[in-house]
N, C-alpha and C positions, 0 to 999 in steps of 0.2 A: 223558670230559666232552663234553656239545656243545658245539658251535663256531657261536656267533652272528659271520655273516660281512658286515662295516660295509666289505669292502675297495674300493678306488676301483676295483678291474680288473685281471683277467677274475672277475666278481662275482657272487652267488650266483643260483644257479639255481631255481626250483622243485621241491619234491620229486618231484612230478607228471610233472614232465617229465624227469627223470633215473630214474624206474621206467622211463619206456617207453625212455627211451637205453639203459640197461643191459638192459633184454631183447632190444633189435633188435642190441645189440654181440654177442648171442650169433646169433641167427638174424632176419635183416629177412624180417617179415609173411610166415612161412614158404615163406621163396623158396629155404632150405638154404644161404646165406651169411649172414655179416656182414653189418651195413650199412656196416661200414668195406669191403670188399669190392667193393661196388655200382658197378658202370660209370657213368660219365657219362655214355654213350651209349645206356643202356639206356631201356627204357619206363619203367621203375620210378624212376629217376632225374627222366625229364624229365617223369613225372606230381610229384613232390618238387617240382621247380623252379617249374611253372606254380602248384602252390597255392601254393606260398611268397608267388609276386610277386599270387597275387590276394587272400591275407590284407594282406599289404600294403597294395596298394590302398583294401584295405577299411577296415583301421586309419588308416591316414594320410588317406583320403581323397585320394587322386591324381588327379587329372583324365589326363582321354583321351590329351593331347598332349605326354604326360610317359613317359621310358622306364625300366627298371628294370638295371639291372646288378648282376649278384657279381663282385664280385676280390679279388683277395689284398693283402697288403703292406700291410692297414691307412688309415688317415688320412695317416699319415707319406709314404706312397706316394702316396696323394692330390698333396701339396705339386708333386712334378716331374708327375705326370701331367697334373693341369689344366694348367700353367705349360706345359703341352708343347702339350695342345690349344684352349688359346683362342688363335684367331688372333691374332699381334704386329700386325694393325693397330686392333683391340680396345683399348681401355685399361685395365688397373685399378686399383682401389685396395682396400688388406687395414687394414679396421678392428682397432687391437690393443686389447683388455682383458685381457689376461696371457699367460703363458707358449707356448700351443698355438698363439694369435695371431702372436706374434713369431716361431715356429719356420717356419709358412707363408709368413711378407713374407721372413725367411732365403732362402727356399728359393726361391721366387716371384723376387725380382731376380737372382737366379746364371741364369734362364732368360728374361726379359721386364723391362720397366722396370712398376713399381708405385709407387704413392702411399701413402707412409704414415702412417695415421691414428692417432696414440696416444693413447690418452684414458686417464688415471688417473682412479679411483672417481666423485668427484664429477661429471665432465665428460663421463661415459656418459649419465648423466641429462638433461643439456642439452644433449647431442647429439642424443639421440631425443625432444625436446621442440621442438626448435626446427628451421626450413627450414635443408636444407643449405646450404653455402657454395658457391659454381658451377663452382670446381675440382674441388670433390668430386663434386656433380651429375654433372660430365661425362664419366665416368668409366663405362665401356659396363656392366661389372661389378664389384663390390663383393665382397671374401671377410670372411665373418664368422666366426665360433666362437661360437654359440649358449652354452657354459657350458664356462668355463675351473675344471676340476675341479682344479688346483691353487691357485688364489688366489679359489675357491666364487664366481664372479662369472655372472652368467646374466641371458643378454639373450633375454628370452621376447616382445616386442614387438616383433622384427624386420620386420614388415610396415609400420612407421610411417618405417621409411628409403626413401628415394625414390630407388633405385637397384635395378639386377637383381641379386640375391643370388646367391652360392656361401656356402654353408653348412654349416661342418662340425658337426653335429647329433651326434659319435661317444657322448657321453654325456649327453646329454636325448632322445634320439626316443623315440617313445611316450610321450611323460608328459605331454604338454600340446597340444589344440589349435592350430591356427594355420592361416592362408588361404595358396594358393599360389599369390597375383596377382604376386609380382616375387620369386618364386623360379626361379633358373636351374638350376641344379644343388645338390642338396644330399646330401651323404653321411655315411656310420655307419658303426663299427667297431661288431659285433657282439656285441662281449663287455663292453660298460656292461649297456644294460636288453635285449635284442635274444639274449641267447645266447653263444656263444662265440668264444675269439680263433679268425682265419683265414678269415673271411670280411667283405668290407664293402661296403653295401649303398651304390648310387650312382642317384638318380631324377635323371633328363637331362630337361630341356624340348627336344622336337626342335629349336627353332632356334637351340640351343647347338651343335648336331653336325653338325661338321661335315668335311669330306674330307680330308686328308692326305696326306702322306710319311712319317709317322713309325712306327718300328720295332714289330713289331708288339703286344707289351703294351702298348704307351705310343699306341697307334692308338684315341680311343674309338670313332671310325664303324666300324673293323673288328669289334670287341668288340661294339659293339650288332649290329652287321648279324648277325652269330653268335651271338646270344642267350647271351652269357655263356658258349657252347663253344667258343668258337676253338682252346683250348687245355683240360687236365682243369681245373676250378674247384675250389675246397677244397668237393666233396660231405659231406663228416661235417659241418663247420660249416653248410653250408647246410638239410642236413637237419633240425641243431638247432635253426635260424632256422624252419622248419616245426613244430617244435613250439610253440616258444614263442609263436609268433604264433597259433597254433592256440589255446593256452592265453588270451593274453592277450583274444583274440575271446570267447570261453566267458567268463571274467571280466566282461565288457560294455565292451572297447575302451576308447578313449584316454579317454572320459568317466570313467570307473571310475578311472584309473590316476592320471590329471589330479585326481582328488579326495582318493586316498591320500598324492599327493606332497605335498598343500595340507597335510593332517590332520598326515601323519607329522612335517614340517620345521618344520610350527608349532609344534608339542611341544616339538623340543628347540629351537628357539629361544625360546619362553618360558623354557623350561626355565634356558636358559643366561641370559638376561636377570635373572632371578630373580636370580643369582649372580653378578652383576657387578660387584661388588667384589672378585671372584678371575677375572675371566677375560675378554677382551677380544674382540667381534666385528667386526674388521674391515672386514667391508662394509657399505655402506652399508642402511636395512633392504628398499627397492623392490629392489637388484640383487641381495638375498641368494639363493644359489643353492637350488634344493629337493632339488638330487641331492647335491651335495658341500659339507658346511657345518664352514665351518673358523673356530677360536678359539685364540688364543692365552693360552694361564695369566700371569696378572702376575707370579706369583711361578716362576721356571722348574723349581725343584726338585720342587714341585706337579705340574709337568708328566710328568718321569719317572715318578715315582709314581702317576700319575694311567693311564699308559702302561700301566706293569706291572702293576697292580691291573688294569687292563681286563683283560689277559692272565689274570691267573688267575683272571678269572670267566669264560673262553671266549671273550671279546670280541675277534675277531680283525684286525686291515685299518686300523687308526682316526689311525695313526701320523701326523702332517702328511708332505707329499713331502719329502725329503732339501732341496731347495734353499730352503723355507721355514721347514720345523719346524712348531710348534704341533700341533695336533688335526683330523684332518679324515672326520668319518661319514659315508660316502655311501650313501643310501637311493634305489637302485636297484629297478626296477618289484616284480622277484622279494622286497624285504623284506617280511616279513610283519606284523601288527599285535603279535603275541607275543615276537615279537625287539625291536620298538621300546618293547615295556612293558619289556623286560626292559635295555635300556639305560638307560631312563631311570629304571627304578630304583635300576642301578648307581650313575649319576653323581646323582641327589641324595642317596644314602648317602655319595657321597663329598667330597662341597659341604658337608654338613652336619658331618663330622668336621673340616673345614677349621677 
């Protein structure tokens, strides 16, 4: 059977770019190894690393005075790593709109003092509508979570806060435009739209970085001075971040992607509007998320059923998170226009047996 894959992450890949994965796992660009094999220290590697960070560039649009890093350990490592290197006479404060939010301000106070900003649904909208308050303002850095893929909330207007941003981007980058006038640092976990787990990608504004004590993974001025080799970097992932970007470029960039995510998400949120007397969307309609869109059944029974019928049409990933429940489809850059017909035929054959 195939397997249409809606999963939140490490999420489906393009065909395209898993032909050329599986030929270079057997021999990379006839060099008589693996590319799992492949030195970090080699030509062949650090020709991989340099297109990687200038597809980047190109996609995102990076200005000059921005640097790029790989490391490991994810977003979750993010949390101590900033907390380690923005200097304690710095202040901050960590905007919460769900779950990925609050696990950062966690993590952020057991290392530095932070302000914490909680905004339930309604009160994200009059935040980024209205001047901040001057405790907030004062505040040297700001950490966001652009799309909290557990509770589909996504704050795509981040440029209207008037603060210097940390942003964790791990599951929207690439899908949407934006300016990098008060962004400080912003980083990705690879394996949303971007490729796979074990690599994550971190753009520094250089008058973020700066000198230290601190041990050496947790050092970013060592790490950048060493262009992401201080130590071996996870090279399969990064290689796969060369493809995809590669891919995603040929596609025609974040324009292209930015307008699938509009198309796709609108679907099934008509989709699910249509059927709203079986099923409930909890956010609000401006902060509805376009990567991870989540609904809850009114009637819960609907819901398992609803579950398991996905399951035996191939529909695989769609489960809500364990600490929420409900329904959650994440239409990640790699989904294609064939799988979303093919959802949403499912779930209106199965609205209409309702």
């Amino acid at each position: 059977m195939i397997r249409y894959n809606f999963s939140p992450g490490p999420a489906k890949l393009n065909n395209s770019v898993l032909e050329i994965v599986n030929k270079n796992i057997i021999e990379y660009q006839d060099e008589g190894i693996s590319i799992l094999e492949i030195s970090h220290r080699s030509d062949s590697f650090e020709k991989i690393l340099e297109t990687t960070k200038k597809n980047l560039i190109e996609l995102l649009k990076i200005p000059s005075n921005y640097q790029i890093l790989f490391l490991q350990g994810g977003a979750t490592f993010q949390n101590t790593f900033l907390g380690n290197n923005i200097n304690q006479k710095k202040s901050t404060s960590n905007l919460i709109t769900g779950t990925w939010g609050q696990k950062t301000y966690e993590d952020f106070i057991k290392i530095r003092d932070s302000k914490k900003i909680l905004l339930e649904n309604n009160q994200i909208l009059e935040f980024l509508n209205q001047p901040l308050l001057d405790d907030i303002q004062s505040t040297d850095y700001m950490h966001v979570t652009s799309n909290e893929t557990i509770e589909g909330i996504q704050i795509r207007n981040f440029n209207k806060i008037e603060n210097d941003l940390i942003i964790d981007s791990s599951s929207d980058i690439g899908s949407y435009k934006f300016d990098w006038d008060n962004v400080a640092y912003l980083y990705a976990g690879a394996q949303k739209n971007l490729g796979i787990p074990g690599v994550t990608i971190s753009v520094v504004r250089d008058d973020f970085i700066e000198k230290n004590d601190n041990p050496t993974y947790l050092n970013l001025y060592k790490l950048i001075n060493k262009d992401s080799l201080l130590n071996t970097p996870p090279t399969f992932a990064i290689y796969v971040l060369n493809l995809v970007t590669d891919w995603m470029l040929t596609m025609g960039g974040i324009s292209y992607f930015e307008r699938q995510s509009i198309e796709y998400s609108s679907d099934v949120y008509v989709l699910l509007e249509k059927y709203d007397d079986h099923v409930t969307l909890p956010v609000e309609n401006s902060l509805r998320s376009r990567m991870n869109i989540v609904f809850n059944f009114k009637n819960e029974k609907n819901e398992q059923v609803f579950i398991q019928e996905s399951l035996n049409h191939g529909i695989i990933g769609i489960k809500g998170h364990r600490s929420v429940g409900g329904v959650r489809i994440s239409l990640y850059n790699s989904i294609d226009r064939p799988s979303v017909d093919y959802l949403l035929e499912f779930m209106n054959s199965f609205f209409q047996k309702l």
